[in-house]
C-alpha positions as CSV (number, residue, x, y, z in Angstrom):
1,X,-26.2,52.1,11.8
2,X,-26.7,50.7,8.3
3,X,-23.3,49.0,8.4
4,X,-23.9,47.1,11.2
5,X,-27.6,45.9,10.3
6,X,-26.1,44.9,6.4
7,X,-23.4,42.8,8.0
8,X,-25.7,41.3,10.4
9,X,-28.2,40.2,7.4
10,X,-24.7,38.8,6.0
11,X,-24.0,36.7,9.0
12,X,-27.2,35.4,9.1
13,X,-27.9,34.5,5.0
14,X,-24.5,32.8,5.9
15,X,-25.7,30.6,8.6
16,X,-29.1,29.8,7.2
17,X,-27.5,28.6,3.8
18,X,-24.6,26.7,5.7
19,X,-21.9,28.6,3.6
20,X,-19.5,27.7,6.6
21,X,-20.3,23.6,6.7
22,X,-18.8,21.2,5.0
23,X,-20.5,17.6,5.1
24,X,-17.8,14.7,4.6
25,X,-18.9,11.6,2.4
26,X,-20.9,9.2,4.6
27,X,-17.8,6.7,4.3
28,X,-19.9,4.0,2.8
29,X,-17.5,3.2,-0.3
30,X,-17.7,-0.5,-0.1
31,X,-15.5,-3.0,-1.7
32,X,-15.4,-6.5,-1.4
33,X,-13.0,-8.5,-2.3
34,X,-13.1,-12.6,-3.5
35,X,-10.4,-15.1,-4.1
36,X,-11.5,-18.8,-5.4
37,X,-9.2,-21.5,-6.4
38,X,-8.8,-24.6,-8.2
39,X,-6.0,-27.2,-7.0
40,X,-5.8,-25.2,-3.9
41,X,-5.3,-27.2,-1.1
42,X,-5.1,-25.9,2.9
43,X,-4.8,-21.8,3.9
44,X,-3.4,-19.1,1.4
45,X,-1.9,-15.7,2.5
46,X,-4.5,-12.9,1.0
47,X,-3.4,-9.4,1.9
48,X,-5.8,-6.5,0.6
49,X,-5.9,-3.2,0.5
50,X,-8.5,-2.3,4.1
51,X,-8.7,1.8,4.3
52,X,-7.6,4.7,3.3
53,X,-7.4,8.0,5.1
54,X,-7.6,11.8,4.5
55,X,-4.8,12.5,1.5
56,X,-2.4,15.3,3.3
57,X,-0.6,18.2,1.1
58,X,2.8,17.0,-1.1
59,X,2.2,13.7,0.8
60,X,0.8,10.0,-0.6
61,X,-2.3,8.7,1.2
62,X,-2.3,6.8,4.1
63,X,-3.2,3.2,4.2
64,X,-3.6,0.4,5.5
65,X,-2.9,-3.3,4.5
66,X,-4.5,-6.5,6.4
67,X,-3.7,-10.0,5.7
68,X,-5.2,-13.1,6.5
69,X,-4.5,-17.0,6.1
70,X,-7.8,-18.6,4.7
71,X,-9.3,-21.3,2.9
72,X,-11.1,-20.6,-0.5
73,X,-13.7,-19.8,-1.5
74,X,-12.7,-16.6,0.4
75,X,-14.9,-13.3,0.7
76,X,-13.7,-10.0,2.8
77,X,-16.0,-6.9,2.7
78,X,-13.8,-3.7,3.4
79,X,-15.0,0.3,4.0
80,X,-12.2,2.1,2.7
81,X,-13.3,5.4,3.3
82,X,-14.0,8.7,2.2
83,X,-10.5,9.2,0.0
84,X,-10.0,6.3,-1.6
85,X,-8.5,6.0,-5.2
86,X,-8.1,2.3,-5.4
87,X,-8.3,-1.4,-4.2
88,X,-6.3,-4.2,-4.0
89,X,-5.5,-7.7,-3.0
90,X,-3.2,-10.3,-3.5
91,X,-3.3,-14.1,-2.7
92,X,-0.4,-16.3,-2.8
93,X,-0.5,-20.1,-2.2
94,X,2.7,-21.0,-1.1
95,X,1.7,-25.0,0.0
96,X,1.7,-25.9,-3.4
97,X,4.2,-26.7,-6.2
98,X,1.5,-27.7,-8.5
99,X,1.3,-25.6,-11.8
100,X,-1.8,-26.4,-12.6
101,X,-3.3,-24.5,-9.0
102,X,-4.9,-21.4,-10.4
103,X,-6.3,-18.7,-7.8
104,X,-9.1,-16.2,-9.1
105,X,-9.4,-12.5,-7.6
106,X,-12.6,-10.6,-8.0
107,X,-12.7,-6.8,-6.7
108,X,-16.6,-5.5,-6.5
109,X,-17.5,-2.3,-5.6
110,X,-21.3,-2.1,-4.6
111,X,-21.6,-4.9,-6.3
112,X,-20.7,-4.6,-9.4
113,X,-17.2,-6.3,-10.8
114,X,-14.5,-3.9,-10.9
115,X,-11.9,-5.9,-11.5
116,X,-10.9,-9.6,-12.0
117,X,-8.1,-12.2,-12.4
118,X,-6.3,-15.4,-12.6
119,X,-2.8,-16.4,-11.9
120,X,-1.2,-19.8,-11.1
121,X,-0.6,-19.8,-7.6
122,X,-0.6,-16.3,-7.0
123,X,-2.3,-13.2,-8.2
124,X,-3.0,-9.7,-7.9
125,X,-6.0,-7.7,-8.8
126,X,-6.2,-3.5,-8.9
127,X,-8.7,-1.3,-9.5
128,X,-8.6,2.0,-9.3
129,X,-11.7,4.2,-8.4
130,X,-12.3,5.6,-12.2
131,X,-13.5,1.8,-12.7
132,X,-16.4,2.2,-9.9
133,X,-17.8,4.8,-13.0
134,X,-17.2,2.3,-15.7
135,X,-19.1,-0.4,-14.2
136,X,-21.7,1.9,-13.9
């Protein structure tokens, strides 16, 4: 009779402390990315970095990638999810043969610059997560 009352209490300290729950991240991990110009004329290609999903055993993360063909100033506001371990984005202005076009990238994260860049007609910003803590 004991037994069955002791694993009873068990079952129900269990429950009441929510041993057997796991609460996910609320997903709210937001990045946003910029690209400016100067000499920049017409649409650029931008592709960035737009989610990131659950990380599966001996196998890399899944992503995803989006692109889109915009004028600067250019501003995209991405939730990458719960398992993400970096951003990126890459802009490439291929109208122009002018050396003297220069393209900016800025990565934020809640904010706060992560990350920034410029290249002549292209460039490429990363950042991974550790420099969310940094900023901080």
């Amino acid at each position: 009779m004991r037994r069955p009352v002791l694993i009873a209490l068990l079952s129900l300290c269990l429950v009441v402390s929510g041993c057997g729950k796991h609460e996910r991240g609320n997903g709210s991990h937001n990045v946003t990315y910029e690209i400016t110009g100067v000499g920049v004329s017409g649409k650029i290609k931008i592709s960035y970095l737009s989610h990131m999903g659950r990380p599966k055993a001996g196998k890399k993360i899944p992503s995803r990638r989006s692109s889109d063909y915009a004028a600067v100033p250019y501003t995209k506001e991405v939730t990458l999810g719960d398992f993400w371990d970096h951003a990126n984005i890459h802009a490439n202005d291929p109208g122009t043969n002018d050396n003297t076009a220069s393209l900016t990238c800025t990565i934020k994260h809640d904010g706060a610059v992560i990350a920034t860049k410029t290249g002549t007609r292209s460039v490429t910003c990363e950042a991974p997560k550790s420099a969310t803590a940094e900023s901080n």
